[in-house]
C-alpha positions as CSV (number, residue, x, y, z in Angstrom):
1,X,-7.6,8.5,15.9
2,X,-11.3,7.6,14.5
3,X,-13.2,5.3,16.8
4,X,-13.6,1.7,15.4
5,X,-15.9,-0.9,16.7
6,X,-13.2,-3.5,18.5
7,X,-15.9,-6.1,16.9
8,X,-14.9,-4.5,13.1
9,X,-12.3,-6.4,11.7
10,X,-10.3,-2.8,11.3
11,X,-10.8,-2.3,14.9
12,X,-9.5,-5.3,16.1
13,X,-6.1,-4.9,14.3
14,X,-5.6,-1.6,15.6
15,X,-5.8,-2.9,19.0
16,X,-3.1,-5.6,18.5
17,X,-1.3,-3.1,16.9
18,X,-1.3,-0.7,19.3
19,X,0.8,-3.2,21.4
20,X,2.9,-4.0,19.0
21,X,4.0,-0.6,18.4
22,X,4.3,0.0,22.3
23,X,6.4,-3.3,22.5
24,X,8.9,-1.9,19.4
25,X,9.2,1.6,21.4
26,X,10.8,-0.6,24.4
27,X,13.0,-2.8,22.1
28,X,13.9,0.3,19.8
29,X,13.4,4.0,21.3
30,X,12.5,6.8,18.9
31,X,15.8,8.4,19.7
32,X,17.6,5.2,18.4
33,X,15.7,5.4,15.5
34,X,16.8,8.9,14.5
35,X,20.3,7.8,14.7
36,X,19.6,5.1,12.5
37,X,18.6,7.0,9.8
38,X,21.6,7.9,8.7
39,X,22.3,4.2,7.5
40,X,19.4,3.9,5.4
41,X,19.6,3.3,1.7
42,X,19.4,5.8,-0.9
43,X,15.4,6.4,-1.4
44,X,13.6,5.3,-4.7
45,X,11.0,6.8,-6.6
46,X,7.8,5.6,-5.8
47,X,5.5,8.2,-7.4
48,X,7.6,8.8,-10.7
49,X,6.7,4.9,-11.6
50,X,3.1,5.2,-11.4
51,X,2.3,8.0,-13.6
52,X,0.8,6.1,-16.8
53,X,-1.6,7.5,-20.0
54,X,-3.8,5.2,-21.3
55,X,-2.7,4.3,-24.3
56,X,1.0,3.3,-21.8
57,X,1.1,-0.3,-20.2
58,X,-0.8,-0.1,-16.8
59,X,1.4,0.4,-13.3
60,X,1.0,-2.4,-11.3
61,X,2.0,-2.0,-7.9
62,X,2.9,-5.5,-6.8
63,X,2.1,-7.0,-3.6
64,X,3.6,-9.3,-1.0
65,X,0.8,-10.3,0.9
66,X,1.7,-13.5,3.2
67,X,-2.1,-13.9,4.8
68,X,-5.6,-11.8,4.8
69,X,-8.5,-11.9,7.2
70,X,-10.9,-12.5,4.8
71,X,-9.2,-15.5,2.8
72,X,-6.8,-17.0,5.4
73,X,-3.3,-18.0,4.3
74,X,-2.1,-17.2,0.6
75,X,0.9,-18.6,0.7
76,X,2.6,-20.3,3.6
77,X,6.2,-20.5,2.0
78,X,6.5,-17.4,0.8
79,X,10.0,-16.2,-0.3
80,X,10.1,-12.3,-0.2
81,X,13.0,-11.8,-2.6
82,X,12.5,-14.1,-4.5
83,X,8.7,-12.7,-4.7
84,X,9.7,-9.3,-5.6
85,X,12.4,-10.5,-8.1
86,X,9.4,-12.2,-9.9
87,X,7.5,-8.9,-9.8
88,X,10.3,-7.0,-10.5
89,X,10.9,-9.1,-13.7
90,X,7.3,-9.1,-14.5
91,X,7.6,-5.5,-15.5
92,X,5.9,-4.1,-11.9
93,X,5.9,-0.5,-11.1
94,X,6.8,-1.0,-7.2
95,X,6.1,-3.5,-4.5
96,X,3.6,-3.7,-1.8
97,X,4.7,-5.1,1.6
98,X,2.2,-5.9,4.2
99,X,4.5,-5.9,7.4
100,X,1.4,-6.6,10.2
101,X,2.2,-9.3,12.1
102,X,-1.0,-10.8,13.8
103,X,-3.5,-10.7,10.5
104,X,-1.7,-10.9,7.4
105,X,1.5,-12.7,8.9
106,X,3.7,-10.1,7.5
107,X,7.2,-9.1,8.8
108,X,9.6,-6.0,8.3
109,X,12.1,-8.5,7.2
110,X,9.8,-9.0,3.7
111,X,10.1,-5.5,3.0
112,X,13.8,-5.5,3.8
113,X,14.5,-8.7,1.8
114,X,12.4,-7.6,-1.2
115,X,14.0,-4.1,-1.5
116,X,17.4,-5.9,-1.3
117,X,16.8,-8.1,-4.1
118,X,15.0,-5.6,-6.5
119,X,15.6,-1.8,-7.9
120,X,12.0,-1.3,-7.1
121,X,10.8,1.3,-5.1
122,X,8.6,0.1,-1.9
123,X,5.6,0.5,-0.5
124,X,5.2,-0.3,3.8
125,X,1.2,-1.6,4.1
126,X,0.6,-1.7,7.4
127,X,-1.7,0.7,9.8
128,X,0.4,3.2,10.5
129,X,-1.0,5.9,13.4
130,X,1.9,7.4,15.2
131,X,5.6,9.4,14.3
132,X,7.2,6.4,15.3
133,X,6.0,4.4,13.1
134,X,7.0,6.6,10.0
135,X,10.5,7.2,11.3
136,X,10.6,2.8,11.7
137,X,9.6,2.9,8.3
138,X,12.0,5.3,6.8
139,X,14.6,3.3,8.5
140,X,13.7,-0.1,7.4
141,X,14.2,1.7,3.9
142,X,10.8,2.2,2.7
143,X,10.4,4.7,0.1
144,X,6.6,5.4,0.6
145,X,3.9,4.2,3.1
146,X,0.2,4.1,3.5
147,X,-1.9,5.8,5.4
148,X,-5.5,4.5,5.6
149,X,-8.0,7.7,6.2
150,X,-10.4,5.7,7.9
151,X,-8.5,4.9,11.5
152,X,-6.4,8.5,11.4
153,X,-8.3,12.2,12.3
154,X,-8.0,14.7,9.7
155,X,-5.0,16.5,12.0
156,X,-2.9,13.2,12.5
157,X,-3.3,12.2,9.0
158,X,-2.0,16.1,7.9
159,X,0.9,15.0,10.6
160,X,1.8,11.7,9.6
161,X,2.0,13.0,6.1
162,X,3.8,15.6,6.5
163,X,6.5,13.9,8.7
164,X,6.7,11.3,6.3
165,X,7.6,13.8,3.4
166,X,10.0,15.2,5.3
167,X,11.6,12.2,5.5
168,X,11.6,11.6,1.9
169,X,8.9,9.3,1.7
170,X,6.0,9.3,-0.6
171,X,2.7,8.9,0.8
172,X,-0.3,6.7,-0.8
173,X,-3.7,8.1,0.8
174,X,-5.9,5.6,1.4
175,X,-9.6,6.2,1.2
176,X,-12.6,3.8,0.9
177,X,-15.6,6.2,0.9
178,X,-16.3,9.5,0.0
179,X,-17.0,11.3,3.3
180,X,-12.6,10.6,4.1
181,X,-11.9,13.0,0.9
182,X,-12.4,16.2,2.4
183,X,-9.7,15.1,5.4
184,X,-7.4,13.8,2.8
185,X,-7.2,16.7,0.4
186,X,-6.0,18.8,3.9
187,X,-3.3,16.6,3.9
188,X,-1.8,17.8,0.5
189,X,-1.9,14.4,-0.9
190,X,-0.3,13.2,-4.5
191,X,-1.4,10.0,-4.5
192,X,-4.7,8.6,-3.4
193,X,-5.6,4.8,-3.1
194,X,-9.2,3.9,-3.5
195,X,-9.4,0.6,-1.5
196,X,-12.6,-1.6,-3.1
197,X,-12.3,-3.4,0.2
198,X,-14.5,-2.2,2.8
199,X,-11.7,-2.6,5.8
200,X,-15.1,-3.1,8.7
201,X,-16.9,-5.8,6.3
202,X,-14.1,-6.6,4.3
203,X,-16.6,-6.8,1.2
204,X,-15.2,-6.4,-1.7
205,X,-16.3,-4.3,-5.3
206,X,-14.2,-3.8,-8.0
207,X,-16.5,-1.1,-9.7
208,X,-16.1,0.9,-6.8
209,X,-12.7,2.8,-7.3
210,X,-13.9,4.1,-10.7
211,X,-17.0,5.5,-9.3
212,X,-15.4,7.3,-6.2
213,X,-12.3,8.5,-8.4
214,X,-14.7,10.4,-10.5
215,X,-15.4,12.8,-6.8
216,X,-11.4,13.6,-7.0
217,X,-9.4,16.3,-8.0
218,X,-7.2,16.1,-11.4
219,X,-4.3,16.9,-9.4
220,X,-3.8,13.5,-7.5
221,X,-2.6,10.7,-9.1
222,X,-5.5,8.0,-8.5
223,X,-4.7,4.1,-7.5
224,X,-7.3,1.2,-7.6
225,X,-6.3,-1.0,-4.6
226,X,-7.5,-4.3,-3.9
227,X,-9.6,-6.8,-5.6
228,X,-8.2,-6.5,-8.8
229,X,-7.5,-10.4,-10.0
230,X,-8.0,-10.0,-13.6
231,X,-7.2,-8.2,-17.0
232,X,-10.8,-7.7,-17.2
233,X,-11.2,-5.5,-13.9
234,X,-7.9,-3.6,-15.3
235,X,-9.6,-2.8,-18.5
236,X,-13.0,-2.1,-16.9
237,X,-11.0,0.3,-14.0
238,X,-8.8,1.8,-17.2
239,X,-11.7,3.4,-19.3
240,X,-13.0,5.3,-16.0
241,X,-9.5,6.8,-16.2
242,X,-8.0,5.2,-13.6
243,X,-4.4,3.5,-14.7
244,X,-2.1,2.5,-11.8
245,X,-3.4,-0.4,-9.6
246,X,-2.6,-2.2,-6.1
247,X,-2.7,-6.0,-6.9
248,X,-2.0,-8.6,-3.8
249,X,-4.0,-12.1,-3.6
250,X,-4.0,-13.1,-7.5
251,X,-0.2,-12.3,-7.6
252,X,0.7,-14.8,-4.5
253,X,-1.9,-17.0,-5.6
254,X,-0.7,-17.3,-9.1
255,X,1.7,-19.8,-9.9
256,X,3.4,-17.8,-12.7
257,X,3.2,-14.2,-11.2
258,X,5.9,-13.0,-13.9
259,X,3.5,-13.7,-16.4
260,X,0.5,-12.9,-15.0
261,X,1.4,-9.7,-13.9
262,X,2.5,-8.5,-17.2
263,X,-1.4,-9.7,-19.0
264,X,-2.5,-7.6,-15.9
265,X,0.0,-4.1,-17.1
266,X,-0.7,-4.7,-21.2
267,X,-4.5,-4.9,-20.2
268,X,-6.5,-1.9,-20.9
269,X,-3.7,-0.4,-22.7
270,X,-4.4,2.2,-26.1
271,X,-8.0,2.7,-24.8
C-alpha cells in the first residue's frame, strides 16, 4: 500500500479502516466467507449499462452517499431502498453505495437494501486494500467495486483486480492524477474512474476528468466521478468524449432525485 500522510484526509480513513477490516476478520473469518459465497445472488451487469454514444442518453451511475468529509451530513434519514428505487426509476445506469462507516456514515446494509429493492447492478465505494475485503464484497452481493489507485501499489491493485474478476465482479479503476495510469493499465482495467476530487485536499474540479481522459487509452471505458451536480457539467464532460458519470451529493441533496437524475442522463445527448 502507498504511503499517506495520517494528517490527509485519505490517510486518516485508511487508518480507521484498517481496524475495521481487522475487527470484521474476528466477527467473520475469510474461510466463512468463502462458504458463503455460494448464497449470493445471481451477479448483474455493471459494465454492459455504462457503454453509451453520444448522441444515447448519458449513464448515470447513481449514488447513495449518507455523509462526506468535505460537506458533513447529506442526508440524515436516508432510506436505501427506497433511494435506489428512485434512481432506479429515474432511468440510472447502476447504483453507488458508499459502505465506510466512520466518514461517510455508510453501512453494508445500504448496499444490501438497495440491491434488494432494484434490478440495478451495484457498485461497493468504499477503500478497499485487502482479499478480504473483495470476497466480503462479492458476498454482500455486489456486482462491481472500486478500487482507488492512489492508497494500493501497482502489484496489489493487479491482485485486488484480478481476484475480484475472478469472482465475477467488475472493477471501476479509480484514478485522480496522471502519474496512477501507468499502474492502472498493469492491472488490465475496463473501466476507469477519473475522480475530480482530490481525495488529500478534497478540492474539487469538474474540468478535470475531460482533461486527464484525453491521456487514456480507447480501450477503457471512461467514468467522470464526483462533482458533477448539474446538466451543464454533463454537457461540458460529454463533448470531451466522456459519457458515463458517478453522481452522489446533488442526487441525495435533491428533493426530486427521479427527476433530476433523468435532466442529468438527457443532458449532453446528440452532441
Amino acid at each position: 500500500m502507498l504511503p499517506e500522510r495520517k494528517s490527509s484526509i485519505l490517510g486518516k480513513i485508511l487508518e480507521h479502516k484498517k481496524v475495521r477490516v481487522e475487527s470484521a476478520k474476528k466477527t467473520m473469518p475469510a474461510s466463512a466467507l468463502e462458504e458463503a459465497l455460494s448464497q449470493r445472488p445471481a451477479l448483474r451487469n455493471f459494465a454492459g449499462g455504462l457503454h453509451r454514444e453520444k448522441d444515447q442518453k448519458a449513464a448515470i451511475i447513481a449514488e447513495i452517499k449518507r455523509k462526506s468529509p468535505s460537506k458533513g451530513v447529506l442526508s440524515p434519514n436516508l432510506d436505501a431502498a427506497k433511494t435506489a428505487k428512485n434512481y432506479e426509476n429515474g432511468g440510472a445506469a447502476a447504483l453507488s453505495i458508499l459502505t465506510e462507516a466512520d466518514f461517510f456514515n455508510g453501512c453494508t446494509a445500504d448496499l444490501v437494501k438497495a440491491r434488494n429493492a432494484t434490478d440495478l447492478p451495484v457498485l461497493r465505494k468504499d477503500f478497499i486494500f485487502s482479499s478480504y475485503q473483495v470476497l466480503e464484497s462479492a458476498v454482500l452481493g455486489a456486482d462491481a467495486i472500486l478500487l482507488i489507485a492512489r492508497m494500493l501499489d501497482p502489484g496489489l491493485l493487479k491482485d485486488l483486480a484480478a481476484t475480484a474478476e475472478a469472482l465475477g465482479m467488475a472493477v471501476l479503476h479509480e484514478i485522480n492524477h496522471a502519474d496512477e495510469i501507468p499502474a492502472v493499465l498493469a492491472a488490465n482495467p475496463k473501466i476507469i474512474g477519473i475522480n475530480n476530487r482530490d481525495l488529500a485536499s478534497f478540492d474539487t474540479d469538474v474540468s478535470h476528468a475531460p482533461r486527464l481522459f484525453q491521456k487514456l487509452p480507447d480501450t477503457v471505458l471512461p467514468v467522470a466521478l464526483s462533482g458533477i451536480s448539474t446538466p451543464d457539467d454533463i454537457q461540458m464532460t460529454r463533448k470531451q468524449g466522456i459519457h458515463s458519470f458517478l453522481v452522489g451529493e446533488a442526487l441525495v441533496k435533491s428533493s426530486d432525485p427521479a427527476c433530476f437524475l433523468e435532466k442529468l442522463a438527457s443532458a449532453g445527448g446528440a452532441l
